[in-house]
C-alpha positions as semicolon CSV with decimal commas, in nm:
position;residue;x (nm);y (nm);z (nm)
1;X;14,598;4,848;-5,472
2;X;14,689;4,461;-5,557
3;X;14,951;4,266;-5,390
4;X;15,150;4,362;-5,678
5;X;15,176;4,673;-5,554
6;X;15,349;4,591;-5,232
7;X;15,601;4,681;-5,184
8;X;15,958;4,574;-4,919
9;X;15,910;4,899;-4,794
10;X;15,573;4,810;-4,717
11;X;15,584;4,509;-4,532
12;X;15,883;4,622;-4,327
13;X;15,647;4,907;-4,196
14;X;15,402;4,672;-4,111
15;X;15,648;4,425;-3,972
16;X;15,799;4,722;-3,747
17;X;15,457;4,889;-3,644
18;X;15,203;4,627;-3,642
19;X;14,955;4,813;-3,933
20;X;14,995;4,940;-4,250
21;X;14,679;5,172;-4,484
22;X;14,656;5,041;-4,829
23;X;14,458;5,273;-5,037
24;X;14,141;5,174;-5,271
25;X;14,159;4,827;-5,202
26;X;13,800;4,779;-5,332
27;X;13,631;5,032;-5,598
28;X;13,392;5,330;-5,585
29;X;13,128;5,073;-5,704
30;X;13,190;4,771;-5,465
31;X;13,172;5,069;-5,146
32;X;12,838;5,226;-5,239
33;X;12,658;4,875;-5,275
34;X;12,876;4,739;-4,967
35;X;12,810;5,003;-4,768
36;X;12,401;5,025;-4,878
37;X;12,415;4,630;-4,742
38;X;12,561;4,712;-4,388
39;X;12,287;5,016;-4,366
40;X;12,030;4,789;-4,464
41;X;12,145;4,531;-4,163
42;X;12,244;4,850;-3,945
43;X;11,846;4,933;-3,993
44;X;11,715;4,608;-3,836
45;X;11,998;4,632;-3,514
46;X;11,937;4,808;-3,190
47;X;12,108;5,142;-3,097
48;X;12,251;5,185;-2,807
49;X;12,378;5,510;-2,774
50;X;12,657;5,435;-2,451
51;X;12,863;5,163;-2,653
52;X;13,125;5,261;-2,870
53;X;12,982;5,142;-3,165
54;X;12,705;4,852;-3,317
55;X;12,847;4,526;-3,395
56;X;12,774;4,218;-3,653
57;X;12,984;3,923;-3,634
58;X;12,985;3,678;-3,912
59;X;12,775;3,884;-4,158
60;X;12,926;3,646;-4,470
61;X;12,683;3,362;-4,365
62;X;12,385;3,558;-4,370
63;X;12,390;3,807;-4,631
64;X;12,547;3,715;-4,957
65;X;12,606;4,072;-5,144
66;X;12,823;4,114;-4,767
67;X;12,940;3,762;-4,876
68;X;13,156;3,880;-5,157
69;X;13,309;4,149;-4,972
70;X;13,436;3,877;-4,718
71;X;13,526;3,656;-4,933
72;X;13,684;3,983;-5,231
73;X;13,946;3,839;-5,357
74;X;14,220;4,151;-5,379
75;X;14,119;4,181;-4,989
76;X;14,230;3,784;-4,968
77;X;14,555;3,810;-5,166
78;X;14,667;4,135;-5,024
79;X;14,650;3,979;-4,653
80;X;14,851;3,685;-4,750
81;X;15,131;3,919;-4,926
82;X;15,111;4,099;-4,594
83;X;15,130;3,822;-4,338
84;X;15,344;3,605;-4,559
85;X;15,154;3,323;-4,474
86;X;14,871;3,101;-4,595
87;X;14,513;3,227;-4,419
88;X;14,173;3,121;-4,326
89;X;13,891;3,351;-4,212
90;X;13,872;3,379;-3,884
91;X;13,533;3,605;-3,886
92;X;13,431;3,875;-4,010
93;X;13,221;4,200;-3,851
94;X;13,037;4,566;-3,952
95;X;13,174;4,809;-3,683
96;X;12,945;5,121;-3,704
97;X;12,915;5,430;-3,507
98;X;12,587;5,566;-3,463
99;X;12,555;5,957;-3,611
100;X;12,668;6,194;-3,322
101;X;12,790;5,926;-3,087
102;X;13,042;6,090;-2,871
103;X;13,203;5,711;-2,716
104;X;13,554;5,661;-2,863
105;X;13,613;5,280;-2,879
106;X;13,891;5,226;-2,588
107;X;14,257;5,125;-2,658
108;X;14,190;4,711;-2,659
109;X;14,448;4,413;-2,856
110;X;14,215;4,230;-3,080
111;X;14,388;3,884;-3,060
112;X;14,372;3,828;-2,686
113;X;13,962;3,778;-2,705
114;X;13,982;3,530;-2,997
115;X;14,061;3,132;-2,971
116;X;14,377;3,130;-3,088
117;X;14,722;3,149;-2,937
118;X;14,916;3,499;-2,908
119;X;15,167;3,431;-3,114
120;X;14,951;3,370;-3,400
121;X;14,998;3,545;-3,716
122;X;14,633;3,707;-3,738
123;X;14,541;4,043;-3,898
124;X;14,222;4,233;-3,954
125;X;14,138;4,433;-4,267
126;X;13,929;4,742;-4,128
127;X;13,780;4,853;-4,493
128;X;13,618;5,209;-4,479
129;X;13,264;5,178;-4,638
130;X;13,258;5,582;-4,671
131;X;13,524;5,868;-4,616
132;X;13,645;5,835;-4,234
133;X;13,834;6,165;-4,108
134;X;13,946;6,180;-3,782
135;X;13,619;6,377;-3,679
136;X;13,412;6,053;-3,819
137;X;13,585;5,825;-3,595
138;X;13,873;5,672;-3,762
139;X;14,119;5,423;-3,608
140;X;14,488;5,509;-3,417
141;X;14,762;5,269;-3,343
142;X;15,042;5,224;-3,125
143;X;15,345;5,145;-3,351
144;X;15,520;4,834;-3,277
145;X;15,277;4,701;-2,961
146;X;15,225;4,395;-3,120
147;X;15,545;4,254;-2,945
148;X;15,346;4,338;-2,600
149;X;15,207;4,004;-2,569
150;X;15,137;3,997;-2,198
151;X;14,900;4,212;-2,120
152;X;14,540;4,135;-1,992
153;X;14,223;4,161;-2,196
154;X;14,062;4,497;-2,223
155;X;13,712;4,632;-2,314
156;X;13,658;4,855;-2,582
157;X;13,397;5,025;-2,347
158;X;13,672;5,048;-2,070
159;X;13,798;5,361;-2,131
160;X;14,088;5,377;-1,846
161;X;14,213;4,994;-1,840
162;X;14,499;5,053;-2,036
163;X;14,649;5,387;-1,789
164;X;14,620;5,042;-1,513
165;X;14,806;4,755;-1,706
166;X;14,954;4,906;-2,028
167;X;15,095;5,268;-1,929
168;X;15,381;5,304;-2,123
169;X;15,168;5,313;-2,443
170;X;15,093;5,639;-2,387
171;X;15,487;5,726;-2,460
172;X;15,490;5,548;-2,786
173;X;15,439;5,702;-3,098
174;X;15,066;5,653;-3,205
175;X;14,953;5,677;-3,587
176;X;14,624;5,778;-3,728
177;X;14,468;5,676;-4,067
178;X;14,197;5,863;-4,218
179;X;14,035;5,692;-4,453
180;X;13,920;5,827;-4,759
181;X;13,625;5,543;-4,895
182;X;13,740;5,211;-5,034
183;X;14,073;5,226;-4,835
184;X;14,193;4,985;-4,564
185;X;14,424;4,926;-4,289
186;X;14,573;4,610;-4,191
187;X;14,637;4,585;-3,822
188;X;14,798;4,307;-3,658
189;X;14,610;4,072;-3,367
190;X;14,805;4,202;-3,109
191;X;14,870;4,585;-3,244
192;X;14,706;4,818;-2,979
193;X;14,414;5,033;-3,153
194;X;14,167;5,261;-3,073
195;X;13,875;5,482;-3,275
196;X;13,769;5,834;-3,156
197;X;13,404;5,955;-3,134
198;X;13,147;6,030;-3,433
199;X;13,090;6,402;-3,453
200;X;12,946;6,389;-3,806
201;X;12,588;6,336;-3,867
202;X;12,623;6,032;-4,092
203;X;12,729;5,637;-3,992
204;X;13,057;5,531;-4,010
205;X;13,074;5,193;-4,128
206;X;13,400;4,999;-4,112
207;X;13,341;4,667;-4,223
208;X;13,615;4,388;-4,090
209;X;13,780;4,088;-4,210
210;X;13,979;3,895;-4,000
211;X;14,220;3,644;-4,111
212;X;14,429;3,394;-3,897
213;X;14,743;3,143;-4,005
214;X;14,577;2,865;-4,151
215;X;14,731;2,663;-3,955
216;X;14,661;2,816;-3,624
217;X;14,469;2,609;-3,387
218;X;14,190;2,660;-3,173
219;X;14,242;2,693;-2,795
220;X;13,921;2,635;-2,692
221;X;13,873;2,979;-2,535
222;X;13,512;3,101;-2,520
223;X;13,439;3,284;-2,802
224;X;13,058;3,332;-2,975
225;X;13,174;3,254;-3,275
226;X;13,354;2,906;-3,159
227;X;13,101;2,826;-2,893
228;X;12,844;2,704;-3,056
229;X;13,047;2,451;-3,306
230;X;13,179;2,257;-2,983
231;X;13,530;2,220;-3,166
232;X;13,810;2,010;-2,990
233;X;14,088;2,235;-2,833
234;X;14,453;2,207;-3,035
235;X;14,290;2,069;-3,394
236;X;14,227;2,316;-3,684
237;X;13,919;2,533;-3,681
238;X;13,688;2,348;-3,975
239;X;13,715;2,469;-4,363
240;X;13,344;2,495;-4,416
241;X;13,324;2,754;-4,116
242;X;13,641;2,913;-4,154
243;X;13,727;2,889;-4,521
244;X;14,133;2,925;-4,640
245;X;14,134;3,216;-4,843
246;X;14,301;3,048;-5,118
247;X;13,932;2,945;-5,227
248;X;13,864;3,291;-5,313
249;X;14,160;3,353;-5,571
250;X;14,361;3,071;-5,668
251;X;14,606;2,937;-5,570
């Protein structure tokens, strides 16, 4: 699917809900050699089997076949058609769950552990690298809890937080997305999410782009992917480490 193909219909769904699936947004070809890259870096990672799943932040700098999936340009231009805004790359991150790992990833907001105010217009492209049914671990939203923008940070190892400060999600209508390979959800920054346990024998690899208003500012919250650049609070997070996504496909 291009951004063509998207439709009012569309964005009002993700406008109302807070995530939208858009099917094949990369091909059969780009997900086998994709996904053979993440396994490859998967390899080299520890395991630990009581997390939720094994994380890689910032993959594009590193490995350059993982480079072009950050950087795809359908990926890029679909984002922008769904945000409505001008981007940058915030980060981007494999999110795999180990064969037989029975730890869901807990209900968490994505937007209140970055840098960047809560009102920003941020969304993450959660690409499945193989087919993800709900037995595999795929991902569930709460529809509309992107307008909950006051609630505290939450751990996606802490399983109860959200029954403490966020209750009433569990009265609002949650959707799930299986994902059949080469398909992708956009989820908003603040859209509640969650991913159930791996009962299959094989990895599921999501692999995540994350995109942010390019002209969002940077808070100067602690983040490992900020920390180390020493940036000055309220200026623009740097091109060369957060590139506009314009680069990637034209303007």
């Amino acid at each position: 699917m291009t951004p063509t193909d998207i439709t009012d219909e569309m964005l009002a769904t993700y406008r109302r809900d807070g995530v939208i699936k858009i099917p094949q947004i990369i091909s059969p070809e780009e997900v086998a050699k994709f996904r053979q890259a993440s396994l490859d870096i998967l390899e080299t990672m520890p395991k630990d089997p009581n997390r939720p799943f094994n994380q890689k932040v910032n993959v594009w700098r590193e490995d350059e076949v993982l480079r072009n999936l950050t950087q795809h340009p359908n990926v890029a231009a679909v984002a922008e058609k769904i945000a409505g805004a001008r981007l940058r790359i915030w980060h981007d991150h494999i999110l795999a769950k180990m064969p037989e790992l029975e730890v869901p990833t807990a209900f968490h907001q994505d937007l209140v552990k970055w840098p960047y105010d809560r009102n920003s217009n941020a969304l993450s492209a959660w690409i499945a690298l193989q087919d993800t049914p709900v037995e595999m671990g795929c991902m569930s939203f709460v529809q509309g809890s992107h307008e909950m923008k006051d609630i505290p940070d939450m751990a996606t190892n802490n399983q109860e937080r959200w029954r403490e400060f966020a209750p009433e999600i569990a009265w609002r209508t949650r959707v799930t997305h299986p994902l059949q390979a080469g398909d992708c959800t956009f989820h908003h920054g603040m859209t509640f999410h969650t991913a159930g346990p791996n009962k299959t024998n094989d990895w599921r690899v999501g692999y995540v782009i994350i995109f942010v208003d390019a002209a969002a500012k940077y808070t100067g919250k602690k983040h490992v992917v900020t920390d180390p650049l020493k940036l000055t609070p309220d200026t623009l997070p740097p091109d060369d480490h957060f590139p506009p996504v314009v680069k990637f496909y034209g303007d």
